[in-house]
LUMPABA-659386 format. One record per residue: x, y, z of N, C-alpha, C in turn. Coordinates in steps of 0.02 Angstrom, whole numbers, plus 50000, padded with zeros to 5 digits. Layout:
XYZXYZXYZ;...
//
This chain:
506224615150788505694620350783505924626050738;505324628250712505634633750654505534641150693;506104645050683505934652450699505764656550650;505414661450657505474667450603505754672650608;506124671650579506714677550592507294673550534;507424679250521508364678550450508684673750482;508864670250527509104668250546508884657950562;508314659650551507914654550559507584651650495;507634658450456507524657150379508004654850328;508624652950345509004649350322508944642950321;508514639150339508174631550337507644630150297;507884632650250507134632150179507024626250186;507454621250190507094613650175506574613350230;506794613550294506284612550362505634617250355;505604623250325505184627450306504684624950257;504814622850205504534619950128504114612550168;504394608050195504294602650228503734605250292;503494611250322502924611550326502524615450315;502514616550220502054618050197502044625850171;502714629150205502564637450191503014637750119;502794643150089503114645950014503564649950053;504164650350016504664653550051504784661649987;505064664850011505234671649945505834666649920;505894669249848506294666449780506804672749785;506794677249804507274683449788508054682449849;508694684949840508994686849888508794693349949;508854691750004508294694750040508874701550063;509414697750066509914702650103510084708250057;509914707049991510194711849946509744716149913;508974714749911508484717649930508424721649987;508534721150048508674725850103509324728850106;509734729550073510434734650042510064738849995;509904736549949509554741249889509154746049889;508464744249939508114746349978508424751750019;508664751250064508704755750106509344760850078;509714759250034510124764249976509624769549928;509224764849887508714768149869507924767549858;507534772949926506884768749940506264771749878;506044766949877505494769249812504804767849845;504764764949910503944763449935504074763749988;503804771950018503614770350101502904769750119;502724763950147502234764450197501834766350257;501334769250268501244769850345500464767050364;500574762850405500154757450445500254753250431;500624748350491500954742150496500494735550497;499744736250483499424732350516499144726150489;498624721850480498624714250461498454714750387;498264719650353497764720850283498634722950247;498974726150261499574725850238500004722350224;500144717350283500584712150295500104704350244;499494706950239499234700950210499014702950137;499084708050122498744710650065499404714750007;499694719950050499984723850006500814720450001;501134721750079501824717850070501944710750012;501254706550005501214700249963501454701649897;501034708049871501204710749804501564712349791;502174716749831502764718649814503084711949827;502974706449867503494701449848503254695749778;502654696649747502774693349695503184697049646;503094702749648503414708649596504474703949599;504754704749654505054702749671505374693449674;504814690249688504804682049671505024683049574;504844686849526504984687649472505354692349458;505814692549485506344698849464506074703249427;505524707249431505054713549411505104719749428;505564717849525505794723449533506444723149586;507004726349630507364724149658507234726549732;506664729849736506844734449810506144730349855;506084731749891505464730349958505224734549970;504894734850035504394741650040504734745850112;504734748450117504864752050200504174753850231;504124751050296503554750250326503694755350406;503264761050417503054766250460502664764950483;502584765150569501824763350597501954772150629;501304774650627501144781850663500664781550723;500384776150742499984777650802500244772050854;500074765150823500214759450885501004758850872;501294760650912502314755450894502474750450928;501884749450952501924742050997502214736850945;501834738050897501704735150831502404731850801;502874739550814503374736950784503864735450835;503734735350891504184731150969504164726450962;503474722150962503384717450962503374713550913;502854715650853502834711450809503434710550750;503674715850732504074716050663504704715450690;505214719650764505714718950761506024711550814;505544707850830506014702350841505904697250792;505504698850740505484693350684505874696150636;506284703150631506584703850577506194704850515;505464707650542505254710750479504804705950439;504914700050455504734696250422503874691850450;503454690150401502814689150435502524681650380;502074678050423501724672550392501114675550356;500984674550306500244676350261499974670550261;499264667550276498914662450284498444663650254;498184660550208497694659850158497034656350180;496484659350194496094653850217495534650550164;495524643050161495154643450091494434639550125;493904639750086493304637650102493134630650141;493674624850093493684617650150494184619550205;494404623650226494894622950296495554622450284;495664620450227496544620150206496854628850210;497574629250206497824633750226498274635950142;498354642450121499004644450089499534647850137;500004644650132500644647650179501114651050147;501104656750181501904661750138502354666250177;503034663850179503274668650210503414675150181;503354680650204503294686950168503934690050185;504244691150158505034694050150505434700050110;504444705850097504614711650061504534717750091;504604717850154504874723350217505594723650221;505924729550194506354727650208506784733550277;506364737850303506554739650355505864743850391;505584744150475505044745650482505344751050558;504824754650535504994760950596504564763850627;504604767950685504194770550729504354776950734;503464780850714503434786050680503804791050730;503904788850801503814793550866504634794750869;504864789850857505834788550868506264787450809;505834787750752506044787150691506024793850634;505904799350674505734804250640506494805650582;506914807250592507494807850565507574802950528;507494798150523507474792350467506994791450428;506384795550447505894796150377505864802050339;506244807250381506494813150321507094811050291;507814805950298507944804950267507764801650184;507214796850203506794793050160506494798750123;505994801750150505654809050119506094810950060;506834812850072507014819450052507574812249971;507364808449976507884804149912507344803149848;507664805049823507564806649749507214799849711;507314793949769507184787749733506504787749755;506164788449801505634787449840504984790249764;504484784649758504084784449721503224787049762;503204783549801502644782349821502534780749912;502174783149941502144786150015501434783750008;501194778150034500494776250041500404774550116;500024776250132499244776150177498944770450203;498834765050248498314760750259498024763250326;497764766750352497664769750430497004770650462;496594767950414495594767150423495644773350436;494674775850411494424781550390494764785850449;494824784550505494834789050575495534793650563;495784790050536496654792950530496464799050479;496144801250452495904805850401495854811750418;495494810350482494814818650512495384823750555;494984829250523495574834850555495104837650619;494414833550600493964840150643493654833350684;492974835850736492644833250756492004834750729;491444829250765490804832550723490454838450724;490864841350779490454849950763490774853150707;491374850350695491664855150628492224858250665;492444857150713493084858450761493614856650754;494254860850754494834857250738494964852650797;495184844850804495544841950851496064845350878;496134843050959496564849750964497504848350967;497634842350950498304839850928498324843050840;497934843550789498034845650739498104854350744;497574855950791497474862750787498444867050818;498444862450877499164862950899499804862550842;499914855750795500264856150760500174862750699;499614864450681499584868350647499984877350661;499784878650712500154883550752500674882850778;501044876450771501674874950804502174874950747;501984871350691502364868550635502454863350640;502984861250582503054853850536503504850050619;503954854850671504454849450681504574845250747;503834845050764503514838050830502954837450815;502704832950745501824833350748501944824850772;501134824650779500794815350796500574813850735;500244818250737499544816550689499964814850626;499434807650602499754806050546499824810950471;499194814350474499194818750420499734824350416;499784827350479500484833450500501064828950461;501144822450492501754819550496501994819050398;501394816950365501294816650287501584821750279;501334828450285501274836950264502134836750284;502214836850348503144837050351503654834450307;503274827150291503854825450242503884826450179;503174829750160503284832750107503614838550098;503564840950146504094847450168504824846850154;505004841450185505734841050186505754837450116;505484835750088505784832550005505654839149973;505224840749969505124852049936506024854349929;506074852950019506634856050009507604853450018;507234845149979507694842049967507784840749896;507614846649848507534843949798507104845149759;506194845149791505684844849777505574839149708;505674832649704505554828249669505034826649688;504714825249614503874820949635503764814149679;503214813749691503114808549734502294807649716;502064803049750501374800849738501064798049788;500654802049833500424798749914499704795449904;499604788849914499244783249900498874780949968;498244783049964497894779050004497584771249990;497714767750020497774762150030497244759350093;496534765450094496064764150157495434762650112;495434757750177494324756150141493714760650153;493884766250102493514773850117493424776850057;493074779850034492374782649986492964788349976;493034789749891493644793549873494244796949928;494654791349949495064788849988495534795349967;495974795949906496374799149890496314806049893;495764809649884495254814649879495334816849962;495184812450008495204813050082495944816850099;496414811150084497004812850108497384818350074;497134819350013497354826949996497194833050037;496374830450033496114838450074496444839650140;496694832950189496894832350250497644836450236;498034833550202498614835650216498814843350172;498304843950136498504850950112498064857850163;497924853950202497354859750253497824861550289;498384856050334498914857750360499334859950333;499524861550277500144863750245499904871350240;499404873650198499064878850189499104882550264;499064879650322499124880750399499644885150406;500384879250373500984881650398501204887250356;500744887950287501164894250244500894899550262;500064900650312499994905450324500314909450404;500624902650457500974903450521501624905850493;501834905950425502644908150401503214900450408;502744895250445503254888050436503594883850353;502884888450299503004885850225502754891550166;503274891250136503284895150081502484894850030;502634897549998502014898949947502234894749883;503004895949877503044889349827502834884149836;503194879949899503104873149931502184872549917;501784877049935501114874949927500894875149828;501264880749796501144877849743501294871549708;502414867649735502204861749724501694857649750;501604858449815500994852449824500374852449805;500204855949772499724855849731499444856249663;500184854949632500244852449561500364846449552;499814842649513499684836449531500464831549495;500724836749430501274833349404501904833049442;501604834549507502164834549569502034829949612;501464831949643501204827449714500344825449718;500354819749671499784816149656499594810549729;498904812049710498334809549749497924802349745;498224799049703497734792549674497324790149706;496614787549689496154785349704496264777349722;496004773649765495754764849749495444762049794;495194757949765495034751949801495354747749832;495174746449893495614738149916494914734549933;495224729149932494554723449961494984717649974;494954715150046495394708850073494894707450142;494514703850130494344703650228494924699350249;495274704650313495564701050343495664704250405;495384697050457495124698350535495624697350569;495584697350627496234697250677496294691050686;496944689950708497554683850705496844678850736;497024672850713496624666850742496824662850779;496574660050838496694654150899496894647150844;496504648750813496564639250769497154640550716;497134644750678497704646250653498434646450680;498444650050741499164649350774499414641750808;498474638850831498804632850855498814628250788;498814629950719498944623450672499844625850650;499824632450659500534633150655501004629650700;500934628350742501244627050811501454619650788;500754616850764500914607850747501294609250708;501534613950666501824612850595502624613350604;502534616350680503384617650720503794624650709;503114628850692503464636050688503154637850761;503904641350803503794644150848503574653050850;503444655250919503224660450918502804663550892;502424661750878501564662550868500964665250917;501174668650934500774671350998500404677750961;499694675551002499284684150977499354690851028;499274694451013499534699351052499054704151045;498764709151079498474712651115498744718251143;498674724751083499144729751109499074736051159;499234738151174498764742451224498294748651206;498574747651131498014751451097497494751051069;497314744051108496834738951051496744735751002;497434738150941497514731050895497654724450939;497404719050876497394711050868498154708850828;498544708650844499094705750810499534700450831;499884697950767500354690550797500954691950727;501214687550732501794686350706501744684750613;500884681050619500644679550559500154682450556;499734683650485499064685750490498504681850449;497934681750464497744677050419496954679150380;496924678350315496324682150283496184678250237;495624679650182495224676750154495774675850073;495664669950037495924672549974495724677249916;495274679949920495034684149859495304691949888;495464694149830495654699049836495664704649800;495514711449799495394715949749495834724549774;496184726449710496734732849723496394736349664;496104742249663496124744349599496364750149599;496904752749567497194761649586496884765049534;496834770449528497004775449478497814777849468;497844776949409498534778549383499004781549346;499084787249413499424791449435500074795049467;500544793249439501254790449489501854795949444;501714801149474502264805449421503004805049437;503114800449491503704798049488503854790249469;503324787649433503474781349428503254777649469;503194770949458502974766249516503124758049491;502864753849553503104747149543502494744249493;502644738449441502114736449413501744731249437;501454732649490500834728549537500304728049477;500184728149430499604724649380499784718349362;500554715549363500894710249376500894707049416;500554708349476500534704649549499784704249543;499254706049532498774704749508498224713249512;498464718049518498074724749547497934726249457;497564730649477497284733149424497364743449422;497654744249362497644750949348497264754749314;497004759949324496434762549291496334770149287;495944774949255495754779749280495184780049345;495174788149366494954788849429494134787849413;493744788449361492964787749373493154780349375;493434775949335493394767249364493274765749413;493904769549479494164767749523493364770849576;493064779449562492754777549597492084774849592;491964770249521491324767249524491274758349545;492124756949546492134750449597492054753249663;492464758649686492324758949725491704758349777;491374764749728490584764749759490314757849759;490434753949707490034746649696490274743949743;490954745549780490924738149852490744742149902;490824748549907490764751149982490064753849986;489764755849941489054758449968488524753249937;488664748449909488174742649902488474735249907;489104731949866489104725949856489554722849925;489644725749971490224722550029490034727850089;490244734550082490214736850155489504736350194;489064739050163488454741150189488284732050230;488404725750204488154719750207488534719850272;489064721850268489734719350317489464723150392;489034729550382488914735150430488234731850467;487814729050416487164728150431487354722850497;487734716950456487814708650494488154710450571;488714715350558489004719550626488714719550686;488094725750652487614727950742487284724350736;487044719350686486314716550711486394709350728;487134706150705487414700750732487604701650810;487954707150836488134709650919487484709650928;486784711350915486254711650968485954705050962;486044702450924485644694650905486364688350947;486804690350991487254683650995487694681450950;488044685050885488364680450850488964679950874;489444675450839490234678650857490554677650807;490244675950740490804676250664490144675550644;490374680050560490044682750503489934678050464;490024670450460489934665950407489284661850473;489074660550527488794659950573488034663050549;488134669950577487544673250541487384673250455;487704669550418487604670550353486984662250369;487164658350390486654654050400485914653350442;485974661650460485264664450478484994666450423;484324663050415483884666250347483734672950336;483424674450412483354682450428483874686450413;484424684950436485074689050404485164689450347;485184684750341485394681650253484874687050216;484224686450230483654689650191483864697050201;484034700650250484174705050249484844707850215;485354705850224485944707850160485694706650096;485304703950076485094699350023484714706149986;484234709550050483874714350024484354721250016;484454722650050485164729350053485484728849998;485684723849971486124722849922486044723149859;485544718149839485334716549781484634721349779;483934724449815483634726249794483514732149839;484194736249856484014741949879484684746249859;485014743249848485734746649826485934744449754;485694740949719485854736649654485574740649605;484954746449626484524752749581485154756449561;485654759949611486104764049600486434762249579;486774759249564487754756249554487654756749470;488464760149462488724760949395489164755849429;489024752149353489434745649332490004747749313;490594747549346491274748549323491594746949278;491424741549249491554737249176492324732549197;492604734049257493034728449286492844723449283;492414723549336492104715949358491374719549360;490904714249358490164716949367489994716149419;489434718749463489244722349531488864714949536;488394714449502488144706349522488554700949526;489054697649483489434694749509489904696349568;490004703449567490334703549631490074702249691;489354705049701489134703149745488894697149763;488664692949719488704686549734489264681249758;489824682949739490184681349772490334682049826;490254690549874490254690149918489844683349981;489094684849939488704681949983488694674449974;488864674549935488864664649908489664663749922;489974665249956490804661649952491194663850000;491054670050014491704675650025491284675750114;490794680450141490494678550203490384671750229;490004667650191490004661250212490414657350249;491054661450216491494654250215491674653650306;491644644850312491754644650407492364645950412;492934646050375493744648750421493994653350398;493544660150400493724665450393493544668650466;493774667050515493694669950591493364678050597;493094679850557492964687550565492454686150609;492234693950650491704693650706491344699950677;490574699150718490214704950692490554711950742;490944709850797491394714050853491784720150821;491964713550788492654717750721492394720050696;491844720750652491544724650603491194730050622;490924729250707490534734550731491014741050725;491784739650717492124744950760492214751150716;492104755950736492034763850703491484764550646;490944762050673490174762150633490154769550625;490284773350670489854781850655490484782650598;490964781150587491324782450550491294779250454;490944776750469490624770850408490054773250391;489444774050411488914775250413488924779550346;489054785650353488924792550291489124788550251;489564785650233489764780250170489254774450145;489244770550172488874764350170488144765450158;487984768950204487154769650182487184776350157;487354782750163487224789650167487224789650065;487954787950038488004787149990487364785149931;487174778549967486384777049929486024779549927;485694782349991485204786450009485204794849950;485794796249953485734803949913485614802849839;485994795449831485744795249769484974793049749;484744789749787483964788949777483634795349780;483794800549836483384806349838483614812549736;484174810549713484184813149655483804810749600;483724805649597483324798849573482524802449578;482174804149496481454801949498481014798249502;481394792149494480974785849489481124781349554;481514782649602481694779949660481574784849734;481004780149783480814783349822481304781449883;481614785449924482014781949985481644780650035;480884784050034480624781350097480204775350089;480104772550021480004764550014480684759450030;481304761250076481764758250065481704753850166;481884747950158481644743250230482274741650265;482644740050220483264735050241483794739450281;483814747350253484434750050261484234754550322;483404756850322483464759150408483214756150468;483074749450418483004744050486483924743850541;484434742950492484824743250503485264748150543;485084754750510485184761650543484864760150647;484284759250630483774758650716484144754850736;484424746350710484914742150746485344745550772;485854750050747486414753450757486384757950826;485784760450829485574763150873485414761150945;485114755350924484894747950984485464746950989;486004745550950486494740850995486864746951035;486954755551015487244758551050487034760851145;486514755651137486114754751223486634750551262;487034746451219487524741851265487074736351301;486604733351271485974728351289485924723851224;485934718151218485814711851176485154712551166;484824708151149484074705151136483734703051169;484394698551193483974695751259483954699551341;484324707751334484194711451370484824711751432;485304707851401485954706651421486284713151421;486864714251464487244718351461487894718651408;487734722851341488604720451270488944724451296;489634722151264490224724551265490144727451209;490414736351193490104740051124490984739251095;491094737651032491494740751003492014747851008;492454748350989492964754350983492504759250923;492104766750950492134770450925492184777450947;492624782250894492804788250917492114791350945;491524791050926491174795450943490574792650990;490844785651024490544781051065489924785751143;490764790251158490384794151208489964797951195;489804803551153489494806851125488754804351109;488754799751059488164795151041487804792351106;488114789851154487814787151211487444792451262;487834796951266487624803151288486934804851249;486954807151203486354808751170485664803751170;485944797651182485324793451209485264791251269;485454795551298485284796451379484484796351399;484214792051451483694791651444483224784251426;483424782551359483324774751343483524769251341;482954766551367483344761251402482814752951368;483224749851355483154743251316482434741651340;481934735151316481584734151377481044739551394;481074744751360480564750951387480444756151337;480054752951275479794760251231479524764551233;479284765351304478794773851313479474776951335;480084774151352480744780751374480844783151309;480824782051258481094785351182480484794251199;480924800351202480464803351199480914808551130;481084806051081481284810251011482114811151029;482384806651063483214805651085483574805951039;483274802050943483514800650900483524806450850;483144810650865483074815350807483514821750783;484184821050843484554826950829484974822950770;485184816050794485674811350744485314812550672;484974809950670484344808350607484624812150574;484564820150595484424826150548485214827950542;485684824850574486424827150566487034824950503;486904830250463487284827850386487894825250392;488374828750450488714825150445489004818450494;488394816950510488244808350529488114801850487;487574806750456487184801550385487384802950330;487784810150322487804811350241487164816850209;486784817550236485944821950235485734822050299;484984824350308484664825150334484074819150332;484184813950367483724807650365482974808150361;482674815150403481954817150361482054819050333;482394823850289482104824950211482494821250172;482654813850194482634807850134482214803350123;481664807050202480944803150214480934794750249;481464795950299481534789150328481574792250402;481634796850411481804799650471481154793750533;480604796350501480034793050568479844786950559;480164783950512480314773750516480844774750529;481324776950547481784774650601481734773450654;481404778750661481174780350730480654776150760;480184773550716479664768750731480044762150740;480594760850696481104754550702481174753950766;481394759150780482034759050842481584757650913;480694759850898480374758750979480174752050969;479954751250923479874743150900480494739250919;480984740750927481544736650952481614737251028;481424742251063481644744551122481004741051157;480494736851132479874732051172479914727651227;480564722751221480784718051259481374713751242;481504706551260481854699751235481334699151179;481944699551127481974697351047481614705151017;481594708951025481204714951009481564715450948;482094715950932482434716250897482564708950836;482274705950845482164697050810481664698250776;481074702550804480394700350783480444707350758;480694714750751480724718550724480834717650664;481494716550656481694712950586481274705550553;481204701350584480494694850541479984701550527;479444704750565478994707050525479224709750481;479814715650483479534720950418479914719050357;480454712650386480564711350303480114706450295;479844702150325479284698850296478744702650242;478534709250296477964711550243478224717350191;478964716250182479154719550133479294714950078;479204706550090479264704150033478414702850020;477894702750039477274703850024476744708849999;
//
């Protein structure tokens, strides 16, 4: 039986013989080099990394391109790194899933040391404060971002670190702001902090986040007035923009048990108590898209060689906009809630519903396809066709509409809000002729009843603002449209829910008409969606 772990990875032949690519580099001397001098720290340990980004730094590496690995930081779950990274030694399976069912296998071997943000503090200001360190990137979804809540409130762990200082924060953004602190005053060598999240000018975010806290500590007396002028000279401490695009869902039942035949042990999925999906391997789709802006005033690794793409920042954010507010997210958001109220349990499932199908179909191509600047990368129609013809479809890509439901209020201002403002700037584009995107919105709403279609009791998704939202639709109840008595209309009008004010984008009272039209009975929600995209294609 094969283990994973250094130790177990000394059996390349038994390894190769079933089927996995092994790393081409010396691994041990890569993790000497590395941890002598680090040029890439990471923070968020989680499956879009291990399947997406760690890959790239080891082709860089499979071609002697570069000599070091990445150093990998988890800041919220460390289960993560108990379990998953330190009895494998760091080391993880990448599984390729391709459209007939066959597998790409890789062992990934460009971690070359991983830590926990809580017990590792002293070992990431060492990292911080070395002169070699290039680049400090980000994967931590939109949530890891927000300093406030939706009233515009500081959280009160940020508000605490802020009045406390740099030297016990949680919060991932404090934790950023500190170590930029201690390299200031180790030196103050440039660096370049990289978001690496699937979020609407990503880099832009994490600036404003971590310079709100710093600005905190120079006015509590914790940071100088210099320290804030370096961090905010960009030929110091740059912000880069990008794209990522990888669907990749949590560890798979069929996947671990084809590993198992193949005689690699320890494959177990795991279930952390913080609610990640993790295992030993991870497994995602093959297509894949990185696009940075490029920006790196200390240098960086040449990932355009591994296949990413470098660019300026309007590129970066007009792919961007092209996958997240029309050609991928919005499709991914719609299939989400309206797959959980319709019964699905994977996204290539519902792609063989016509109704569905017709509906991404419409969102995409003839309600979001008006706006999009063509990036001149790749084009927005082929991209999106691919999505829908290849990339959703495909049956062994295990994703669920579960997974996708999770942190909708957090998606939302992006995905749809984004379109919407731009139609209302737009003379020739009306938003309240638009069907697809607040049919979808009222779904979102329906499914936040915790009731199916068929009037069943759901299990809702992980979202921060779960309680809140439910609260506010106190009162309605599935099954019964005379209870709607205007429950929806504080959300509607809340900018920073939608991005605007949903009546004056003139959709406000078809939502609302959506949403009682859904709240009728079993299938209310089936036959909501058949009529009005029916008589929106008539």
């Amino acid at each position: 039986m094969l283990r994973l772990n250094d130790k177990g990875l000394t059996d390349k032949a038994a390894w190769e013989a079933s089927g996995v690519k092994l790393p081409l580099y010396d691994r041990a001397s890569m993790i000497k080099k590395t941890l002598q001098n680090p040029a890439w720290l990471h923070f968020g340990t989680g499956n879009i990394f291990r399947a997406f980004i760690a890959p790239l730094q080891q082709r860089l590496l499979n071609d002697g391109k570069t000599e070091v690995g990445i150093i990998a930081a988890e800041p919220f779950d460390y289960e993560i790194v108990d379990a998953v990274y330190k009895p494998h030694d760091d080391l993880a399976l990448s599984v390729g899933l391709k459209a007939d069912g066959s597998f790409n296998l890789e062992l990934v071997a460009s971690v070359a040391e991983s830590i926990r943000a809580d017990s590792g503090r002293n070992r990431l200001d060492e990292i911080a404060a070395s002169k070699s360190l290039q680049i400090i990137s980000v994967c931590i979804t939109e949530k890891g971002y927000a300093l406030k809540d939706m009233k515009g409130d500081l959280l009160g762990v940020v508000k605490a670190e802020m009045e406390h200082g740099p030297s016990n924060v949680k919060h991932t953004m404090s934790l950023l702001a500190a170590l930029l602190l201690t390299r200031f005053k180790n030196g103050s060598a440039p660096v370049a902090l990289l978001s690496l999240d699937n979020c609407s000018h990503n880099g832009e975010k994490l600036k404003s986040s971590v310079t709100e806290i710093a600005r905190a500590w120079n006015k509590n007396g914790f940071a100088g007035d210099d320290f804030i002028a370096w961090l905010e000279d960009e030929k110091q401490v740059s912000f880069p923009w990008s794209m990522i695009d990888k669907i990749t869902p949590r560890p798979s039942e069929v996947v671990r048990d084809e590993l198992i035949k193949r005689g690699i042990e320890g494959m177990e999925l795991l279930a952390t108590a913080k609610g990640t999906y993790t295992a030993p391997f991870v497994n995602a789709e093959i297509p894949e898209y990185l696009v940075i802006e490029d920006n790196f005033p200390a240098g960086r690794p040449a990932l355009e060689r591994a296949g990413a793409y470098f660019t300026d920042r309007d590129t970066v954010n007009n792919v961007e906009r092209m996958k997240v507010t029309t050609c991928l997210n919005p499709l991914h958001t719609a299939l989400a809630v309206c797959g959980c109220l319709l019964g699905y349990k994977s996204i290539a499932s519902e792609m063989k519903d016509s109704l569905l199908k017709s509906l991404v179909e419409r969102i995409g191509y003839a309600e979001g396809m008006p706006v999009v600047v063509n990036p001149g990368i790749f084009a927005p129609h082929d991209f999106i066709k691919e999505v829908l013809e290849e990339r959703f479809p495909n049956p062994f890509i295990p994703d669920t509409p579960q997974r996708i439901a999770t942190d909708t209020s957090q998606k939302i201002p992006i995905r749809y809000g984004e379109t919407l403002k731009s139609y209302m700037k737009r003379s020739d584009l009306n938003a309240g002729n638009l069907v697809g995107i607040p049919l979808v919105i009222a779904a979102w709403f329906r499914y936040l009843l915790a009731v199916d279609d068929e009037l069943n009791p759901m299990e809702l998704s992980g979202d921060p603002m779960l309680d809140e939202l439910r609260k506010g639709l106190s009162g309605v109840e599935a099954g019964k449209p005379e209870s709607y008595k205007g429950q929806l209309k504080p959300f509607l009008k809340n900018p920073a829910l939608f991005a605007l004010d949903l009546f004056e984008a003139g959709l406000g009272e078809k939502i609302e008409g959506y949403f009682v039209s859904m709240l009728a009975g079993k299938q209310a929600v089936l036959n909501t969606l058949a009529k009005n995209l029916s008589d929106s294609r008539n």
